[in-house]
Structures are given as structure tokens and as C-alpha cells.
N, C-alpha and C positions, 0 to 999 in steps of 0.2 A: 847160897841163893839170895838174891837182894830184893830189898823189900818190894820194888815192882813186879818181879822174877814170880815171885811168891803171891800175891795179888792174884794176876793171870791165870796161874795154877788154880787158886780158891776158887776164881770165875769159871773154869772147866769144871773140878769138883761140883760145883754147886750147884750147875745147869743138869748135871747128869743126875745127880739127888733131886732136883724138883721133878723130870722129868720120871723117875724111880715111883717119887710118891704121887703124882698125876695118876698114875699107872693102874696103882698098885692098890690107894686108898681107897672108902667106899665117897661114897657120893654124900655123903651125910657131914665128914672131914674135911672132903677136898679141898675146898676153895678156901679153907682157912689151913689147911699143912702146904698146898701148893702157893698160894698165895703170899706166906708167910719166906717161902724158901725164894720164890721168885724177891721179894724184898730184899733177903739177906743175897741174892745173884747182883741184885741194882748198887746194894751196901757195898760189897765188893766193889763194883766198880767205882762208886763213889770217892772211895779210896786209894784205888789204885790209881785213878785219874786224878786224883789231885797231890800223890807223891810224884807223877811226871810232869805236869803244871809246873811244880816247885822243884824242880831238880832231879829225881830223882832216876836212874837208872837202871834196867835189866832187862832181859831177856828171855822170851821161853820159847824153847825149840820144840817144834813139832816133825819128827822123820814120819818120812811116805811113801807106801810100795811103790811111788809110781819112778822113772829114770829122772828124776829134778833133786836138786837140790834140798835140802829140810826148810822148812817152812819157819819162818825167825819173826815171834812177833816182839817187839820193843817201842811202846809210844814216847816219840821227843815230846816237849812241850805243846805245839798245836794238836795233837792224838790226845797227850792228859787232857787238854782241857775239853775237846769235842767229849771224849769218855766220860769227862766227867758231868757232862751238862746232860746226853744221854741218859746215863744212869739214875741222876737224879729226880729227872723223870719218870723212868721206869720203878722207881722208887716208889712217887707220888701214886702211876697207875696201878703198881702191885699192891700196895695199901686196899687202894679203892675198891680193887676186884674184889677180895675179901667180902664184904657188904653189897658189891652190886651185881658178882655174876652171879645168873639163875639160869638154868637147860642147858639151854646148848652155852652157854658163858661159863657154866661150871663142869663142862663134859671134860673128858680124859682130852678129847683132841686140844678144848679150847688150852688148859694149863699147861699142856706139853709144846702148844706153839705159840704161848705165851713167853715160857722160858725160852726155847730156841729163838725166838725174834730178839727178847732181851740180848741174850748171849751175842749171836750175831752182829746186835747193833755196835755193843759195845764194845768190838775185838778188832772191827772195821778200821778204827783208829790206830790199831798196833801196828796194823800190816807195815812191812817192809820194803817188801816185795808185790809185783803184779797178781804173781799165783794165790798168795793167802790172803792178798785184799781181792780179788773174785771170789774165792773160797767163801770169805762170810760174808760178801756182800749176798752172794746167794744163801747164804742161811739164812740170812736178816729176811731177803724177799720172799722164799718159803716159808719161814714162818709165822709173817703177816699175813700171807696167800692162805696157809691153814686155819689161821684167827677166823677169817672171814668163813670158810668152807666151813666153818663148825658150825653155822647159823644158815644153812641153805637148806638145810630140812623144815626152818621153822619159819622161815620168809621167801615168799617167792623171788623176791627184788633183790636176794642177795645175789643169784644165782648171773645175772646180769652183769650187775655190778663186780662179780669177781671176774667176768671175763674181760672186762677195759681194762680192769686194772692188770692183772696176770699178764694181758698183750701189750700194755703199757710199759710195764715191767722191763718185759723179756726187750722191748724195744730201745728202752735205755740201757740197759745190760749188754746189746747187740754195739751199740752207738759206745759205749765202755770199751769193749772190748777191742774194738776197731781201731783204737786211738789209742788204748796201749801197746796192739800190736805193732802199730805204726813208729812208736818209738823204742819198743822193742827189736825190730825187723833194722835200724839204722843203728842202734848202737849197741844192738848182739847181746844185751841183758835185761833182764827182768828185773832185775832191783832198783830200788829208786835213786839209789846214789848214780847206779850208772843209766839209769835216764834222762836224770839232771844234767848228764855231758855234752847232750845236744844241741848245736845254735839254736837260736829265736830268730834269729833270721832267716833258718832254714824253710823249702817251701813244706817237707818232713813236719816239720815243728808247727805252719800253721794248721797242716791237713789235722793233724792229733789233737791240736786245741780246739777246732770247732766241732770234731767226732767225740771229746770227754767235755767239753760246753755241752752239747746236746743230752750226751748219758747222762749227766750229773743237774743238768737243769730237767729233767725230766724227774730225778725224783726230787729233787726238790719244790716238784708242784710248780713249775713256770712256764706261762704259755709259749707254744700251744701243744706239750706234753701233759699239759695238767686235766684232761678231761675226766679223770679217773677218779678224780678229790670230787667232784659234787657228787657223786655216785656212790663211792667206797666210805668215805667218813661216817652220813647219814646212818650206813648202815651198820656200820661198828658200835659194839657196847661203848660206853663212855667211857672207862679206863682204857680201850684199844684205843681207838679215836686220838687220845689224850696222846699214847704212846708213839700213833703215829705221826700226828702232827705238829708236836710238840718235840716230837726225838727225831724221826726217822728222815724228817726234813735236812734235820742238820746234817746227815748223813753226805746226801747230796752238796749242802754247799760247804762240809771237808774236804768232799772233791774238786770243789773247784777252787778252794784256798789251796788244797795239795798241789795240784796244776797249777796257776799264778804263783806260789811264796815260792814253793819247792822244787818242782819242774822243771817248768819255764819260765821263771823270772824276766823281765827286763825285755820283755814281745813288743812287737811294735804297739803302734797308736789306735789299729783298724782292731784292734784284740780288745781294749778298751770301750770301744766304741759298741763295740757289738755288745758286750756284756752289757755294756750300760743302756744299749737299746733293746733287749733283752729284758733286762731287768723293769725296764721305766715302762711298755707295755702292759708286761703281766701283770704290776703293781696296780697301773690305771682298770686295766680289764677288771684284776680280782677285786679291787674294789665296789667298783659300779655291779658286777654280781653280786656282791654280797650287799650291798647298797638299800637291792629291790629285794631279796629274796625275804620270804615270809617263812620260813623252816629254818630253827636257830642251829640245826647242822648244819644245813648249807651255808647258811649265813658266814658262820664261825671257818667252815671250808673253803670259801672265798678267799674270806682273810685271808687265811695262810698264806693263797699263793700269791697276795696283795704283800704282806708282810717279808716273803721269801724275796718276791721283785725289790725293793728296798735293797735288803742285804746285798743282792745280786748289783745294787748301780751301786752300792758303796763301793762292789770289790771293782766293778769297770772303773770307776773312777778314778782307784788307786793305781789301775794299771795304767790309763791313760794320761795320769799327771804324774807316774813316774818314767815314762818314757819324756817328759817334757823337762826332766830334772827337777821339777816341782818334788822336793821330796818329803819336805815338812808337809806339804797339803797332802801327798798320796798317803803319809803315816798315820795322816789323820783322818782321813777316809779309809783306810783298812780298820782301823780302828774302834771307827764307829759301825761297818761292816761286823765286827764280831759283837759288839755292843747293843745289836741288834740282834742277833742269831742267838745271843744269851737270855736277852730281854722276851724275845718272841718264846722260845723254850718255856719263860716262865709262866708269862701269862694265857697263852695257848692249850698250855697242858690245865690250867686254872680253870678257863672255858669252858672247856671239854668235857672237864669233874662235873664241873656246875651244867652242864646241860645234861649228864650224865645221870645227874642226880634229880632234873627236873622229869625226864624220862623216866625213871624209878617211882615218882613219886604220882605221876600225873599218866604218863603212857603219851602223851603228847609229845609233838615236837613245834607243831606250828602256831606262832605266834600271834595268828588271829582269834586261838582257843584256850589262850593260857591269859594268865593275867591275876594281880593279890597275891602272887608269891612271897613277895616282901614280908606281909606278914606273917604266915603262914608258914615259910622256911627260912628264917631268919640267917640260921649261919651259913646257906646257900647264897641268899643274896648278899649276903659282905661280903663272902670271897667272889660272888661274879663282878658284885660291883668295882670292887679293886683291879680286879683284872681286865674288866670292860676299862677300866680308867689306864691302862699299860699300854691295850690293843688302841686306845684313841690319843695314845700319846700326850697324856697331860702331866701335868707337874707333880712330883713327888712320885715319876715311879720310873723306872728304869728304861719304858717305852721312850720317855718324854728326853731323857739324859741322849737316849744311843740316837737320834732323830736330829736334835739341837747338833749336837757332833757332827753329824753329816750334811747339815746344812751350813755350818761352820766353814766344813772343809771345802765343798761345793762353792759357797758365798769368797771364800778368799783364794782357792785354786787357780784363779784365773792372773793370777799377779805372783810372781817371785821377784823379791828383792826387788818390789818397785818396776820392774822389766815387767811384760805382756807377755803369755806364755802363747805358744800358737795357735792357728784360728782355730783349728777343730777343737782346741781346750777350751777357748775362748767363745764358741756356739754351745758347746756341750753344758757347759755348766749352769749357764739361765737357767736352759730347757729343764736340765735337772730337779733345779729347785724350784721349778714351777710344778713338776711333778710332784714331786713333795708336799707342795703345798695344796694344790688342788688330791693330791689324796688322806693329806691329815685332814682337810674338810668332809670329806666324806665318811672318812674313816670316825670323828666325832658323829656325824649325824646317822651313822648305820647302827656305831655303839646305843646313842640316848635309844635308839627306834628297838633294839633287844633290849635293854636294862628295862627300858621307862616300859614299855607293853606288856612285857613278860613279868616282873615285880612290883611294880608300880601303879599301874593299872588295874582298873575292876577285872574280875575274874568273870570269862565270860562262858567256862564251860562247867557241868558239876565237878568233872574231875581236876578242874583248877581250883574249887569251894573246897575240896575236900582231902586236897594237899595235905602231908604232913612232911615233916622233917626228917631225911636222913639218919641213917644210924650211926651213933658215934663212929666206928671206926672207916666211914665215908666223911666226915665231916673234918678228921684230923688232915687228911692230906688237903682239904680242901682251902684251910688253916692254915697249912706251912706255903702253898701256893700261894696266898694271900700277902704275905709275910713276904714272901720272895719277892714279890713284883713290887712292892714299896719300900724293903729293903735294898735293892739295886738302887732303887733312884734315891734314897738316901745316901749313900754309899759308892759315891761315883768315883772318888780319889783310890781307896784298894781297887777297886774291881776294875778299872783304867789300866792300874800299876799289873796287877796278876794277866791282864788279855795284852798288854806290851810284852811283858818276857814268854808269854806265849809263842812270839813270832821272832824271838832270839833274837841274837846282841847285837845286829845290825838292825836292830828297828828298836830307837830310842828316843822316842817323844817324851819332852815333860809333862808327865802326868801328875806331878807331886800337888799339884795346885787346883787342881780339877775341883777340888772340896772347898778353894776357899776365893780364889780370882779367876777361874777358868783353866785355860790349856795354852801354853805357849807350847807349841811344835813346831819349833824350827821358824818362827816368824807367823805363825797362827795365831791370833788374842781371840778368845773365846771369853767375853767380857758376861756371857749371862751365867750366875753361880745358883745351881740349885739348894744349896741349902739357904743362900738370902731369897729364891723363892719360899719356903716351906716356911720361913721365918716370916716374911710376910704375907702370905698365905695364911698363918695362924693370927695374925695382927688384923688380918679383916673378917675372917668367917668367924675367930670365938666372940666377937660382940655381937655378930646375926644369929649365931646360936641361942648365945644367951634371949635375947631378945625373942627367938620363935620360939624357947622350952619356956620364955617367963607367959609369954603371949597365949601359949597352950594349957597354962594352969588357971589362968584368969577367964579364959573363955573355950571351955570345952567341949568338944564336941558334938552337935546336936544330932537327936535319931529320929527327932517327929519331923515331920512335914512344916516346910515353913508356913508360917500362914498368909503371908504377902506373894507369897509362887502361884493364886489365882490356882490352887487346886492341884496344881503341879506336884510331881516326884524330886528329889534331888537328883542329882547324874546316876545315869544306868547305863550300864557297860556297849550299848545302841551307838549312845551317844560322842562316842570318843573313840580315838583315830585306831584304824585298827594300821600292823605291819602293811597292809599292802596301799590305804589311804596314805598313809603317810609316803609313802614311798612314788606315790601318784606323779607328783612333778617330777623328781628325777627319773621319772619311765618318760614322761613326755619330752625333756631336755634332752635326755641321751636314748630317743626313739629308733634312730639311725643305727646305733651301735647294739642295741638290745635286741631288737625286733620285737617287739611283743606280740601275744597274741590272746587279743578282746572276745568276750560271745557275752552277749548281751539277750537275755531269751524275758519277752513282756506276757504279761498272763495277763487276759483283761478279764472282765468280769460281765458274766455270759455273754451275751453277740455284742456287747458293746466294743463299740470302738473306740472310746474317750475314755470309760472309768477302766483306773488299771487296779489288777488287785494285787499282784508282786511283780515287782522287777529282780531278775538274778542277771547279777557282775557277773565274770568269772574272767582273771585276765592271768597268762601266765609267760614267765620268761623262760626261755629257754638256752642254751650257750650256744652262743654264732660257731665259737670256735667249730663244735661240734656236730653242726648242724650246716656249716657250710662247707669243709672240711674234710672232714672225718667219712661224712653221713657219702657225699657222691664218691670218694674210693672206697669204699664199701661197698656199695651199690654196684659201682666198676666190677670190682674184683667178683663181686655174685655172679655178673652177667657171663664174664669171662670162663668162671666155673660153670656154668650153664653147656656155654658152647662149647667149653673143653670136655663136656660128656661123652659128644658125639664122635669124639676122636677112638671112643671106647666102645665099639661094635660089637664086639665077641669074635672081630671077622683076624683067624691066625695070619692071612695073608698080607691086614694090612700093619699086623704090629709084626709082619718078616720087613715087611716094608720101610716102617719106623726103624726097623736096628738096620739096615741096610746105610738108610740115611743118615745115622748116626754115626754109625763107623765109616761112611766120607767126609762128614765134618771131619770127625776125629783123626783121619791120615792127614786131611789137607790142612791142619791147623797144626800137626808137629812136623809136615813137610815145610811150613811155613818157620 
């Protein structure tokens, strides 16, 4: 048995022993024997996904009473590496749980579909075949579906929230399946190798790419599948949360790298285009949600499906400028594609912890109630602020590296060899990086608006004054999170090198250089090097350091009243912008796309009509998708069931009637 072989196997062992001691142990144990086992489930995979990364090969067969074939899982290179980024995560969130589940977060259900989700996620990438990748795609979603169902007894709002998601689910699963039976049904197998035998130019080929675009953008949180992320994250513990949006995202866009790299290679142009108008949508939507919203889950939920839109135009883009023969530019838009689904993994899951852990300590979520955390949870705010620095794409972390790449490849895709590639290259690509750019601005001004209010900020409620700090072993994964998302962007020449043999030996971009003059692929210069940022980056900020710790010693800070302030306080948490002030102009700018909705209620002070004695705001946003959408086939569908009651009399005569009528359909339609 080879060392993959055997991996796999320890990943089945281990899921069944977590699930054994969930079970079995008292409640007093649990969340540190299950916890600890779920860890060593993620370790496993860690490992086994990164001997398939680097070469390695095997196989393990699973036989099945049903008349198919045995189930063969073996991950190539793109499987190691989604496995392994998965797992890693599920690393960081089984750590966490340890220290942060409580009730229902530490119940038999929650640990048993903790492991199963892990498990699930991680074996996705093995599949071979159609049957064993539905197999644990559906583990994967039951066991996030149980995650959540463990906390409906203690919150109303779960109860809700797990039915978008559950229909949301089943809805991309539906849109999955439809599109592999489609290529299934044309070329008479189920295995990937013999799906891959199907034109791209077939009309076959494009009916299945936009039925697994749809399933696979769906869980990857892209509109307008994603109504389910403002809902479900919020109400996840922070290590689920972490797992889901940090792991389970990738899940979905394996599927649509498996479909582009593997599949369907080489589809036309209109295949690209979608993707990347797909992608450039959800990106802009999830931003501006997360933009306004005042609840640092939502917030962080947003993102995601802002962060996923990204990945998603990197991969149109590669499909659309390799149909142009542009093939240095398409390599290097896949490229920053996974460069980004790694980066996002890291700092996402970081987030998560960290709101995780503000939840734990405070019981808040909403930003206009929190505030002084900085001081008060110190090694919370280093690892948010790191990661707040990944998610807003700044220099020195891995966000900032996979970002610059894709606007690279975008910025020069529209020229090969001096030649002008076609016009649909040639529109797409602006728009592109106009996208980009208007949502790294945003993406910075949502970050400062969580970092700066929630840390930084006067604390504006008791239970923000009265914060404490994590327990160590919430605080370690919070650390290695940290560590990750500044080590990527350090680190941009291996980790370039390892996500190129990823996608196998027909995809060889120079990446040797990435660390020290850019990226030449294939006629791409990528002239800005992030380590001569960081180099200078350190050449400006250590003399402003020096300069505000010498500034801080010489004049310290004062607690009395000043005496020139005319009687005055110093700043009081009143005084200073809260999450939704700030957020005021961009509600106004993008009033159109938001909808907001104002109530404004004045209390005057008795019959008077001039003196007021409080004015209460209250504005709140809502999602279009969902609410323009969603909300009237809903409504539809209610109405329909309504009238379809009355079909339902009691009366035997007229359901002889109905089967009368049915068995005429049914002669004249096989007569036909």
C-alpha cells in the first residue's frame, strides 16, 4: 500500500474513532478527546494531500452492495492540493473547537458532524469518478447541515437559517448532478477519464458546463446562490463558520477547476465570459454587502462570496484567453485563480477564529457594541489584524501576491506577441480590472471599518469593558493563522512553484523568479517584487516607529481633564464613528443597488413641537438578491399550494377523475 493509499485509509479510521468518542465520552471530555481526534482527522489529511501535491500516488478502493462498479478514490495533484488546504483548515477549526464549543457546540450531534463534514470535505478531492464525488459531496453537506441543526434548540434563528441553506444545498447538488448526468448520458461513463472524451464544442458539453457552473457556484457562495451565507455563517460557532468558509468554499471552486482543467478543457469563449461575468458580479455585490453591514459575521460572510467572485473571474479569464491562444496570460490567470483560493483559505479561516473568539468573550457580534478589544485581547487583535490585512489585500501577505497576479495577467492578456487578441478579450479585460480595483477599494475601507471599530475604538458596551482574552489553546490556532497569511506573501516563489505542478506538466509558467524580478509566463513581466516591497516597507515604517515609541516615552499619556477643553471630557465612545456612520456615504452612493431601509422615530418633549428630547436612527440593509428574487417565487409557489388544496376535496369521484385523466396523458404520449 503506498503512502497516499494509506493516508486515506488513516482518514476513514480516524473519522470513525472521532465519531466512536463523540458518542461514547461524557460531556465533561468531549470536546477535548473529539476535538483532539477531529485534529489528528485534518493532520491526516494534511498529509496525505500534500504527498499528492508532490507526487505522490495511490489508491483506495471502496466495494459497494449496489450493481456499480467499486468506488476508487486517488487524488492527482489539483485533489493534493484542494485536500490539503482543506484540511488545514479544518486543522486550525478543530483546535479552536476545543476551547470554544459550549451546549449545543459540545453536544454528541455537534462532534459527530464535525468529523463527518471534515471527512467529507477532504475525500471530495479524491473522487475519481461521478458516484464517489456525489458520495461525499453529500457527506460534506450533511454534515454542515447537522453542525447547524445542533444549535436549533438554543436559537431560534437557526432554525431558519438552516432551511436556505439545506434548499440551497439540495439546489446545487440538483444543478451537479444534472450536468454530470449529461456527460455521463453522451459518453456512457461515469469516470472522469471517460468524461474528459467529450467535445467542447459539443452543444452536450455546453448544456453540462453551465448545470456544474451553477451546482459548483452555488457552493461556493456566488451570486445569486449565495443567499444562504448571510444567514448560516452568523449563525455558526466560530470554528464551523471558519470551516465553512474558509474550507468548504473551496470545495465548490475544485469543481469548477475539475470542469475547466480536467473536463472540458479548451470550451469556447462564451464559457469564459460567463464565468468571469459571474464571478465580477458576485465580487462587486459581496463587497458592497459586506461594505454596510454592521454584524462582523455578516460582514466577514460577505466577503467570502466577494473573495470567491475573484477566484471565479481569474478562472473565466484563463478560460477565455486560452481559447484566444493567449496562453502565457491564461497560465497566469489560473494561477493567480488558486493563489487566491489558498490566500482566501488563509485568512478567512483567521477571521472567523477571531470573531469567534470576540463572540466567546464579549457575546456580541455587532460592531456598533463592541469596541477596546485591542487592548484587552491582544493576541486576538494581531491575528485579526493580519488577516484583516490578507482580506484587504495589502502588501506583505498572500492576499496582496494572488491580486497583483491577476491583475498582471488581466493588465497584459489583451496583447500576445505584440498581436491584439479578439474583441471580446479585448472588452473583458478593462472591465475586469476595473473590478478589481473598485473592489480592493472597498474591500480596504470595509476592513479599517471592522479592525478600527471593533479593536481600536472606545468600547461602547460593558461587555466590550469587560473582555478578556482567549484561552491558550484558542489563541494557538489563531497564531498559526496569522503566520499563514504573512507567510504566503512572503513566500511567493515556492508557493507559485507547488500551485503550477498542481495543474500538471502542460501548465509551465516561470515561476522561478516570482521572489526576486516577478513572473515571466510566457511573455508576462510582472515587474512589482514583493519582497523589495517588504524591504521597503521596513525602510519607512521602522523610523515612524521609532519615532511614536520614542514620542510615547517623553509625553505620556494624560487621564485628567485637560484644563484648556473649557470643562470638557476627552473622546467618549458618543463621539466617534460607529459601523453604520461610517458606512453612511457608501449606503447613499450605492442607494440604487442596496435599497435601504430608514425609520427615523423624534420624541419631543411634552406637547412641544420644537424641543426634541431623542431622535432614534434605525436603518437597515437588506439583500436585493433575496428580497427581489427569492422572496416573489416564494410567494408564487405559497399561492400555488394554496390553490392546489382545493384540488383536494375528499370528493373519490373526482380523484377517479384525475387517474382517468392521467392514464390519457399517458396512452397518448407513448402512442406518440
Amino acid at each position: 500500500m503506498t503512502s497516499v493509499a494509506a493516508g486515506m485509509l488513516g482518514q476513514v479510521l480516524l473519522m470513525l474513532t472521532a465519531v466512536a468518542a463523540a458518542l461514547l465520552t461524557s460531556s465533561r471530555w468531549r470536546s477535548r478527546v473529539s476535538g483532539i481526534l477531529c485534529a489528528l482527522l485534518a493532520g491526516a489529511g494534511v498529509v496525505t494531500g500534500a504527498l499528492a501535491l508532490f507526487g505522490g500516488r495511490g489508491s483506495l478502493t471502496i466495494p459497494t452492495a449496489l450493481p456499480l462498479d467499486p468506488l476508487v478514490l486517488s487524488p492527482d495533484r489539483l485533489g493534493g492540493l484542494v485536500m490539503l488546504v482543506v484540511s488545514v483548515v479544518g486543522l486550525l477549526a478543530s483546535l479552536f473547537g476545543i476551547g470554544s464549543a459550549r451546549v449545543a457546540s459540545a453536544s454528541r450531534t455537534a462532534w459527530v458532524s464535525m468529523a463527518v463534514f471534515l471527512f467529507g470535505m477532504q475525500l471530495v478531492p479524491a473522487a475519481t469518478d461521478v458516484v464517489s464525488f456525489l458520495l461525499f459531496w453529500e457527506i460534506m453537506t450533511l454534515g454542515s447541515t447537522a453542525l447547524l441543526l445542533a444549535h436549533h434548540a438554543t436559537r431560534g434563528t437557526v432554525a431558519s437559517a438552516l432551511v436556505w441553506y439545506s434548499a440551497m444545498s439540495q439546489l446545487s447538488f440538483f444543478f451537479v448532478v444534472a450536468g454530470f448526468a449529461v456527460l455521463a448520458g453522451v459518453t456512457g461513463g461515469t469516470g472522469f477519464a471517460a468524461l474528459a472524451t467529450l467535445d467542447p464544442a459539443s452543444w452536450q458539453a455546453s448544456l453540462a458546463f453551465v448545470l456544474l457552473l451553477l451546482g459548483f457556484g452555488g457552493k461556493a457562495e456566488l451570486v445569486p446562490l449565495h443567499v444562504w451565507v448571510p444567514r448560516v455563517l452568523p449563525e455558526a460557532p466560530g470554528h464551523v463558520a471558519a470551516a465553512m468558509s474558509g474550507a468548504m468554499v473551496n470545495i465548490g471552486v475544485y469543481g469548477a477547476l475539475l470542469v475547466c482543467v480536467r473536463l472540458l478543457p479548451n470550451g469556447p469563449a462564451w464559457w469564459g465570459v460567463l464565468v468571469m461575468a459571474l464571478g465580477a458580479v458576485s465580487a462587486l455585490y459581496g463587497i458592497l454587502q459586506a461594505s454596510v453591514a454592521s454584524n462582523l459575521k455578516v460582514l466577514l460572510a460577505y466577503s467570502t462570496t466577494e473573495n470567491m467572485g475573484l477566484v471565479f473571474l481569474g478562472l473565466g479569464a484563463s478560460v477565455l484567453l486560452r481559447g484566444d491562444h493567449a496562453t502565457g496570460a491564461a497560465d497566469a490567470a489560473l494561477l493567480a485563480a488558486l493563489l487566491l483560493m489558498v490566500s482566501h483559505a488563509a485568512f478567512k479561516a483567521t477571521l472567523f477564529l477571531g470573531a469567534g473568539a470576540v463572540a466567546r468573550s464579549t457575546g456580541e457580534m455587532n460592531l456598533d457594541r463592541l469596541g477596546g478589544l485591542g487592548s484587552r485581547m491582544p493576541w486576538t487583535a494581531a491575528a485579526f489584524g493580519a488577516a484583516a490585512l490578507g482580506a484587504a489585500a495589502l502588501p506583505v501577505t498572500g492576499g496582496f501576491v494572488a491580486e497583483w497576479m491577476l491583475l498582471q495577467a488581466l493588465v497584459h492578456g489583451s496583447r500576445v506577441g505584440g498581436e491584439v487578441v479578439s474583441v471580446t478579450a479585448s472588452v473583458a479585460m478593462p472591465l475586469a480590472v476595473a473590478v478589481i480595483a473598485l473592489t480592493a477599494g472597498l474591500a480596504l475601507l470595509t476592513f479599517v471599518k471592522a479592525y478600527g471599530i471593533a479593536f481600536l475604538a472606545r468600547p461602547r458596551s460593558v461587555k466590550a469593558k469587560q473582555a478578556r482574552e482567549v484561552p491558550v489553546i484558542m489563541r494557538v490556532p489563531l497564531a498559526i493563522g496569522a503566520i499563514l497569511v504573512v507567510g504566503l506573501g512572503l513566500l511567493p516563489g515556492p508557493l507559485a512553484e507547488a500551485l503550477a505542478s498542481a495543474l500538471g506538466p502542460a501548465f509551465r509558467p516561470d515561476v522561478r523568479t516570482i521572489g526576486l524580478a516577478g513572473i515571466d509566463a510566457r511573455g508576462i513581466d510582472v515587474v512589482l517584487d514583493p519582497t523589495t516591497l517588504l524591504a521597503l516597507a521596513a525602510v519607512l515604517l521602522v523610523p515612524v516607529l521609532m519615532a511614536v515609541l520614542a514620542s510615547a516615552r517623553r509625553h505620556p499619556t494624560r487621564v485628567s481633564p485637560l484644563p484648556w477643553a473649557g470643562g470638557g471630557s476627552r473622546l467618549r465612545p458618543r463621539m466617534q464613528y460607529t459601523a453604520t456612520s461610517y458606512a453612511e456615504p457608501l449606503v447613499r452612493v450605492f442607494d440604487d443597488v442596496l435599497r435601504p431601509t430608514r425609520d427615523v422615530e423624534v420624541t419631543h418633549v411634552g406637547e412641544s413641537r420644537y424641543l426634541v428630547e431623542r431622535v432614534h436612527v434605525e436603518q437597515s440593509v437588506s439583500d436585493v438578491i433575496e428580497t427581489r428574487l427569492y422572496r416573489p417565487v416564494l410567494i408564487l409557489a405559497q399561492r400555488f399550494g394554496v390553490r392546489a388544496r382545493r384540488a383536494q376535496n375528499g370528493s373519490i369521484h373526482r380523484y377517479l377523475s384525475y387517474s382517468f385523466l392521467a392514464l390519457l396523458v399517458v396512452l397518448i404520449v407513448v402512442s406518440l
